[in-house]
PLY file of the C-alpha trace (Angstrom):
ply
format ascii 1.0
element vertex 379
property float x
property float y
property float z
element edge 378
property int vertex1
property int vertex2
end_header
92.47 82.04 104.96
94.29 81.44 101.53
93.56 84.24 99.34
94.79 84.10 95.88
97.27 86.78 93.73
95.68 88.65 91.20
97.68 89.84 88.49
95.91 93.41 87.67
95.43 92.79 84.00
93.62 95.67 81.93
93.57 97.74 84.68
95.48 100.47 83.45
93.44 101.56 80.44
90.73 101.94 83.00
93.34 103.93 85.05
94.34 106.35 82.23
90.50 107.01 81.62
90.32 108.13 85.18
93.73 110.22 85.31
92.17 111.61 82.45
88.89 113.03 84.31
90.45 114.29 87.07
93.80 116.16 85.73
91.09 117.57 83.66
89.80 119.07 86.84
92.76 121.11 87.29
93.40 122.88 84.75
92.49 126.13 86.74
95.46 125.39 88.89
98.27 127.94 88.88
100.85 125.36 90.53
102.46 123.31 87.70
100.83 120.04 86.35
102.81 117.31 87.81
102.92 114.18 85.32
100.85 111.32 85.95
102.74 108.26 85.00
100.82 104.93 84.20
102.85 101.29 85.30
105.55 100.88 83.61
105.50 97.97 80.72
108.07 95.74 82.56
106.42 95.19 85.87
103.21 92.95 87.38
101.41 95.30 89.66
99.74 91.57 92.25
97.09 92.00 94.60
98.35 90.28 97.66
95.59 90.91 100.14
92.13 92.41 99.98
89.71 93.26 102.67
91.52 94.41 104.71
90.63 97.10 107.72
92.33 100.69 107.43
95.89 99.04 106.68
97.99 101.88 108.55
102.09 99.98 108.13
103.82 97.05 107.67
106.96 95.54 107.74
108.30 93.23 105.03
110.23 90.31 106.73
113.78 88.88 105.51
111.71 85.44 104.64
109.45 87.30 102.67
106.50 87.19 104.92
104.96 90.70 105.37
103.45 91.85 108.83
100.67 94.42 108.51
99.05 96.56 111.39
95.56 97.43 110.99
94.29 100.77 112.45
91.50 99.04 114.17
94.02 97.26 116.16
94.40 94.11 114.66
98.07 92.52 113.11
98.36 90.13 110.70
101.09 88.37 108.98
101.18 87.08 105.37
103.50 84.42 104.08
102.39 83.49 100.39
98.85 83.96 100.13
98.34 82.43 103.72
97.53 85.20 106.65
97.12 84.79 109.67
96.05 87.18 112.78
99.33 87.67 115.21
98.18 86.86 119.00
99.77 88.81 122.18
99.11 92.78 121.36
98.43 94.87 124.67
95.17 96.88 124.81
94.77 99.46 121.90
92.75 102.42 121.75
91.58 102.61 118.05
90.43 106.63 117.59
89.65 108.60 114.92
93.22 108.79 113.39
94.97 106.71 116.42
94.87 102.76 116.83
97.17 100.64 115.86
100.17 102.23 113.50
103.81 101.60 112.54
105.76 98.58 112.50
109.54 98.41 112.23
112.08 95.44 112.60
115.03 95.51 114.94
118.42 95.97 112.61
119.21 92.62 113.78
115.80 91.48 113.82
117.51 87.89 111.87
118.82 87.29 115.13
116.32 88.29 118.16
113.12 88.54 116.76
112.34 91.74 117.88
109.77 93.78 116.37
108.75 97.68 117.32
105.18 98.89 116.55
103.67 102.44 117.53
99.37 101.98 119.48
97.21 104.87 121.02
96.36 104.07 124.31
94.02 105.01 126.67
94.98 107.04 129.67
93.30 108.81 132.55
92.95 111.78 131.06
92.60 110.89 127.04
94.90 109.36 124.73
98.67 108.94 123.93
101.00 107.57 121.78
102.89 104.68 122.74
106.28 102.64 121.60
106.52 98.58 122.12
109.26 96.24 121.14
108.01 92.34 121.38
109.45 88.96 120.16
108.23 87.71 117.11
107.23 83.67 117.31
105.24 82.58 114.05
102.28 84.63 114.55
102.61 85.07 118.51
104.10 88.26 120.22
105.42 87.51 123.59
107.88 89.53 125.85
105.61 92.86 124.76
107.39 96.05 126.55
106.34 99.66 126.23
109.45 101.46 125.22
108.02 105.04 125.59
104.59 106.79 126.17
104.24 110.25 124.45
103.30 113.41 126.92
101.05 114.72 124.97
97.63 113.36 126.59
94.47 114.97 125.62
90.68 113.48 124.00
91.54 114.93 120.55
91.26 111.91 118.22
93.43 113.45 115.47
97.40 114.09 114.78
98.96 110.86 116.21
101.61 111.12 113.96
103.83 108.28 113.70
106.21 106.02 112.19
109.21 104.18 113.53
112.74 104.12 112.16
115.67 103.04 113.36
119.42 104.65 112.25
122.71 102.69 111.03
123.74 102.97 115.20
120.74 101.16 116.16
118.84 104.54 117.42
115.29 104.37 117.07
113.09 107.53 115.89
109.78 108.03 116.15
107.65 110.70 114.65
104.69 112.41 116.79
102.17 114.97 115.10
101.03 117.68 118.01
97.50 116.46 118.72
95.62 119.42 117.56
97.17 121.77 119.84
99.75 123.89 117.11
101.86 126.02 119.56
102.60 123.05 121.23
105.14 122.02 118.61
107.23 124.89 119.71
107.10 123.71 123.38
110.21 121.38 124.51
108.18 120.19 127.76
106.01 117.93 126.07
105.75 115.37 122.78
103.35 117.34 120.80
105.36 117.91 117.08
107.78 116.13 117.72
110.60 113.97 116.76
112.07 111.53 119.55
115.16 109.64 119.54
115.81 106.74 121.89
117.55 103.63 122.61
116.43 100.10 121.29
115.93 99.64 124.94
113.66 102.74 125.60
116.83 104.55 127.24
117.74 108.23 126.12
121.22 108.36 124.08
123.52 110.66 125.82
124.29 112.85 122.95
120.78 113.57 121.93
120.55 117.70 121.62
117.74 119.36 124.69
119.78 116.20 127.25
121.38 119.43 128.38
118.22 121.49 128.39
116.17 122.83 131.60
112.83 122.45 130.97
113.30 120.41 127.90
112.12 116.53 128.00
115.51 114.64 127.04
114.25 112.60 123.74
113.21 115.00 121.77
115.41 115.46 118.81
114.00 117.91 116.70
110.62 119.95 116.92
108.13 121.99 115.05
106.15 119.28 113.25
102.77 119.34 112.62
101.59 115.74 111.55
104.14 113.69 110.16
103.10 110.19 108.44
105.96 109.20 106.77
109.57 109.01 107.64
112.87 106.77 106.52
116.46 106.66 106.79
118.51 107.21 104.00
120.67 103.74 103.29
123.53 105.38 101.64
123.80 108.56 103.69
121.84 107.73 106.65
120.05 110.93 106.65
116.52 110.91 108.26
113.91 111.88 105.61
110.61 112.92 107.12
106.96 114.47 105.47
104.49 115.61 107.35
100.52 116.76 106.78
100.11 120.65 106.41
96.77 122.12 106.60
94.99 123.26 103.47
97.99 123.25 101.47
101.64 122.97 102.57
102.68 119.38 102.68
106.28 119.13 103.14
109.01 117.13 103.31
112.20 117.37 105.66
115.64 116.69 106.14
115.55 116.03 109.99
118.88 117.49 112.16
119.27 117.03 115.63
118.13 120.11 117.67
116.45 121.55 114.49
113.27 123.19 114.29
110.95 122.48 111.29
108.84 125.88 112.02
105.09 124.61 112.77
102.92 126.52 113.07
105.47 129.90 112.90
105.72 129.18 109.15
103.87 127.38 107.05
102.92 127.15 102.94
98.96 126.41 103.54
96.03 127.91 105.15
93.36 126.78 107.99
90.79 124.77 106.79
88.35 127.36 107.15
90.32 129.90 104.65
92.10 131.76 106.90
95.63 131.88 107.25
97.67 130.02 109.93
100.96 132.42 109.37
101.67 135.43 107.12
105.27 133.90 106.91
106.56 130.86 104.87
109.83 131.42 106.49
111.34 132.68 110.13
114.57 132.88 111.44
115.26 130.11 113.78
113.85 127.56 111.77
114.38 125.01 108.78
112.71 125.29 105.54
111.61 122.11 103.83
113.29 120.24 100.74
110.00 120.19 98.82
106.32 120.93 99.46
102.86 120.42 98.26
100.15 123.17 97.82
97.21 121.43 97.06
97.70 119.12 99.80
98.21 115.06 98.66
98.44 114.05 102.55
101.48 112.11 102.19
101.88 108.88 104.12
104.27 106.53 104.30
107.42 106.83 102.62
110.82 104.26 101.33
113.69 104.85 99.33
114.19 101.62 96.27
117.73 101.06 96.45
116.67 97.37 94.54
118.64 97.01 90.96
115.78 94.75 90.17
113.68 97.69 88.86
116.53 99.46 87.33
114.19 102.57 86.37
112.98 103.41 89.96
116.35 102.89 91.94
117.41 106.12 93.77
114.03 107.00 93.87
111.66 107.90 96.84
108.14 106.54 97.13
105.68 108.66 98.67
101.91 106.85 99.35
99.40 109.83 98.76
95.87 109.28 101.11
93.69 112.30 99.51
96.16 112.90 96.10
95.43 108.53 95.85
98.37 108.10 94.13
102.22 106.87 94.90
104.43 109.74 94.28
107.66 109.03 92.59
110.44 111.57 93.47
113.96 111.84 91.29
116.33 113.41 93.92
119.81 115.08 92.85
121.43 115.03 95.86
118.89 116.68 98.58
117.20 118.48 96.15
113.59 117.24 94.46
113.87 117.50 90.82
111.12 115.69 89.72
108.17 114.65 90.86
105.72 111.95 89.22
101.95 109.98 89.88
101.66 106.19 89.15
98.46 104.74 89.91
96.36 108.36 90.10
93.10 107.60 91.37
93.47 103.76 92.75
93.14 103.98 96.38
94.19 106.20 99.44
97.65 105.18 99.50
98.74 104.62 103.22
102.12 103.17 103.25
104.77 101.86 101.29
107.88 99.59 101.68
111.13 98.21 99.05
110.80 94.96 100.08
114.44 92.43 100.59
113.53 90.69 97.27
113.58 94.03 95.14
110.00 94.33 94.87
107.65 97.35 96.06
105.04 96.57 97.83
102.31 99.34 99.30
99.14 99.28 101.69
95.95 101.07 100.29
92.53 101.96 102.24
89.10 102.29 100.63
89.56 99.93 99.58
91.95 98.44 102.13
94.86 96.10 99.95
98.37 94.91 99.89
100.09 95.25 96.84
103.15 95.03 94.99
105.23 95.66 91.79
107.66 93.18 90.46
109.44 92.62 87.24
108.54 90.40 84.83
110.24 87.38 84.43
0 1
1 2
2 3
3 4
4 5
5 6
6 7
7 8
8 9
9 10
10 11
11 12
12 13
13 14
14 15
15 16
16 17
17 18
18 19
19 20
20 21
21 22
22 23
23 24
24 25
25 26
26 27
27 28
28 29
29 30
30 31
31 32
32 33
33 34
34 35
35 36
36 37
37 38
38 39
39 40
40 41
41 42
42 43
43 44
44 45
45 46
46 47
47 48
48 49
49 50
50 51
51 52
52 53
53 54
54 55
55 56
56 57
57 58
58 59
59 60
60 61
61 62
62 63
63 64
64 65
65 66
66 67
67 68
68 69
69 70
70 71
71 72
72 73
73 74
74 75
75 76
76 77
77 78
78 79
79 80
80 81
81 82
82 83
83 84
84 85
85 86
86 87
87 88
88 89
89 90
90 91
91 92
92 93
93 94
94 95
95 96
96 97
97 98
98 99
99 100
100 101
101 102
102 103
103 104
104 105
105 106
106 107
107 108
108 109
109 110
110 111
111 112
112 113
113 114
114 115
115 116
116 117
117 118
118 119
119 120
120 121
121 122
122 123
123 124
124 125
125 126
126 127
127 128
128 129
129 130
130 131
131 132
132 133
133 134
134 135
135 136
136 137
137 138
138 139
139 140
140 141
141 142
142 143
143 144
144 145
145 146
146 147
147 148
148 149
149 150
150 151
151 152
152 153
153 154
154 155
155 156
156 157
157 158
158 159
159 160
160 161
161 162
162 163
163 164
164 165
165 166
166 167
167 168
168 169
169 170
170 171
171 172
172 173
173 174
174 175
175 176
176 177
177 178
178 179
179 180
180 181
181 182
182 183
183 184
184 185
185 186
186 187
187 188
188 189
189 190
190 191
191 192
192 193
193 194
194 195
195 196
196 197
197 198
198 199
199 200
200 201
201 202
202 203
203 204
204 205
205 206
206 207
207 208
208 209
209 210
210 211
211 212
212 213
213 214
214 215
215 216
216 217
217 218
218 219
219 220
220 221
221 222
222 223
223 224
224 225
225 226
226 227
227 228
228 229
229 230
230 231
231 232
232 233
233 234
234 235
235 236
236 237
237 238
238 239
239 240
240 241
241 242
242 243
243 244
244 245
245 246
246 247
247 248
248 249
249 250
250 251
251 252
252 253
253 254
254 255
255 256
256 257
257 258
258 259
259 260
260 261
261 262
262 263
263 264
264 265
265 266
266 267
267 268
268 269
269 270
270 271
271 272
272 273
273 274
274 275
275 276
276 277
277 278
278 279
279 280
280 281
281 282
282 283
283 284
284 285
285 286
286 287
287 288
288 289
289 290
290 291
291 292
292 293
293 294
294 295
295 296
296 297
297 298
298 299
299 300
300 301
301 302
302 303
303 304
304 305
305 306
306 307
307 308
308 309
309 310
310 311
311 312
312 313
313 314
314 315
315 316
316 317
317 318
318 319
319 320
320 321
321 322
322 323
323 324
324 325
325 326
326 327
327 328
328 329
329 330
330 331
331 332
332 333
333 334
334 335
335 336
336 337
337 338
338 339
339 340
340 341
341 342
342 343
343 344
344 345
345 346
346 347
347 348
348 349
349 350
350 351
351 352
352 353
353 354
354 355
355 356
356 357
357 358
358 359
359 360
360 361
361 362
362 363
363 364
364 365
365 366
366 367
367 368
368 369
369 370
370 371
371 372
372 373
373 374
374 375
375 376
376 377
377 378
């Protein structure tokens, strides 16, 4: 199917008028106003893509062809304007939050063709999270291996975490949210909250921080998470950058260490659902507090530094896709710490994931409706 690029002309007057309504809805809000920016003059915002089914990542390739996983358990790949559906996925359970997620390349995916992606699957007992590698051939996956299988098996359809990343040694990290069941997080015997760290090959590096640790399963790397949807290596410092859902309230994001604990649901800046709180404390002893957080809640997901000179006004900065806030979030860092924090794009879509792409451009997934986008200077 050929589907054509639409320049978005006009569409940001219509975009102010609606940034307009609902920061007007706010103003009862005691946490600061944070500004809502509208696209800057010297960028094309293209639609790529339309129609497509609960977009969940992607993976933008060195040839400029983009790879896309939908939740329902479908890939696709796009290579200018043409897509086409990628053959040779195993079985995928597609459940309430669960289905078909991530996708990462291999560092030297210009070489082997390797590609990683994160599925639920089905098991005996409910459903998991699972890591595959596979080769790459035109649209055809062959050689498909499962690389890992998370623990943490119940019927709970929410909390799957996950997103794939791998490190400048070739380490691969994966992000797992704790299923619904919080005080799992805390617990080293299972996957629930957790951060793993593995081989490309699905082995367990020897240095990784519980390998020494009765009772504690060997991949974990750090621990206390409660839902994390967006996570990415830093490419000057190679720190691992991580947000993850909160409840009502308490979004945060996190500097990952091995060993660490991020606190969930000890501590915590938000409240249950139903009004009640999950924690009197924000902070306990044992564990790390986060580099920034959100109270409302924007449900952060997906997340890439732009590095690019091509948009000279955006590079340093990290891109955060907002699902409920439907916004990208633009973050100025000095150093580690957030020091400003802007909205492009309030009100557009549920914004599920976000990538700099090799050609300098920044391209994003939205659901509801479900696109692939991108900005790109103008020539």
């Amino acid at each position: 199917m050929k589907n054509q690029i639409i320049t978005v002309a006009g569409i940001l007057i219509l975009l102010t008028q609606l940034v307009s309504c609902k920061e007007g809805d706010k103003k009862e809000n005691t946490v600061p106003e944070t500004p809502v920016v509208v696209g800057p003059v010297n960028l094309i915002l293209d639609t790529l893509l339309t129609g497509l089914d609960q977009p969940w990542g992607m993976a933008v390739l060195p040839n400029g062809n983009i790879l896309i996983a939908e939740k329902t358990g479908t890939m696709k790949l796009w290579q200018n304007g043409i897509t086409a559906t990628v053959a040779g996925l195993p079985n995928i359970r597609n459940a309430g939050q669960g289905g078909l997620m991530d996708i990462a390349l291999h560092p030297n995916f210009a070489q082997n063709n390797l590609i990683y992606f994160t599925a639920t699957t089905d098991t005996a007992s409910g459903y998991s999270t699972a890591l595959y590698s596979a080769n790459l051939t035109s649209n055809q996956l062959t050689g498909v291996k499962k690389l890992f299988q998370s623990t943490q098996v119940n019927t709970s359809n929410v909390h799957f975490g996950s997103r794939i990343v791998f490190d400048k040694n070739g380490k691969v990290y994966v992000c797992l949210g704790e299923r619904n069941e919080t005080t799992q997080s805390q617990n080293l015997s299972n996957h629930a909250g957790k951060v793993i760290r593995i081989n490309d090959d699905g082995s367990i590096p020897s240095d990784n921080p519980f390998i020494n640790t009765t009772g504690a399963i060997k991949d974990i790397y750090s621990y206390g998470h409660r839902n994390p949807q967006g996570m990415v290596m830093h490419p000057l410092t190679g720190q691992i950058w991580l947000h993850e859902h909160g409840p009502k309230g308490g979004d945060e994001i996190n500097l990952i260490q091995p060993g660490a604990n991020y606190g969930w649901p000890l501590a915590s800046f938000g409240i249950n659902y139903n009004g009640t709180p999950v924690t009197k404390d924000t902070a306990v002893p044992g564990t790390l507090q986060p580099v920034h957080y959100w109270v409302p809640s924007i449900a952060p997901c997906g997340m890439d530094f732009y590095m690019s000179d091509s948009i000279p006004q955006w590079k340093g900065r990290l891109f955060i896709g907002a699902l409920v806030g439907q916004h990208l979030n633009i973050i100025t860092l000095s150093g580690n710490k957030v020091t400003k924090e802007e909205r492009l794009l309030q009100g557009f879509a549920r914004f599920r994931c976000v990538k700099a792409g090799w050609d300098g451009y920044l391209y994003f997934l939205t659901e509801s409706p479900g696109l692939l986008c991108r900005y790109r200077p103008k020539k």
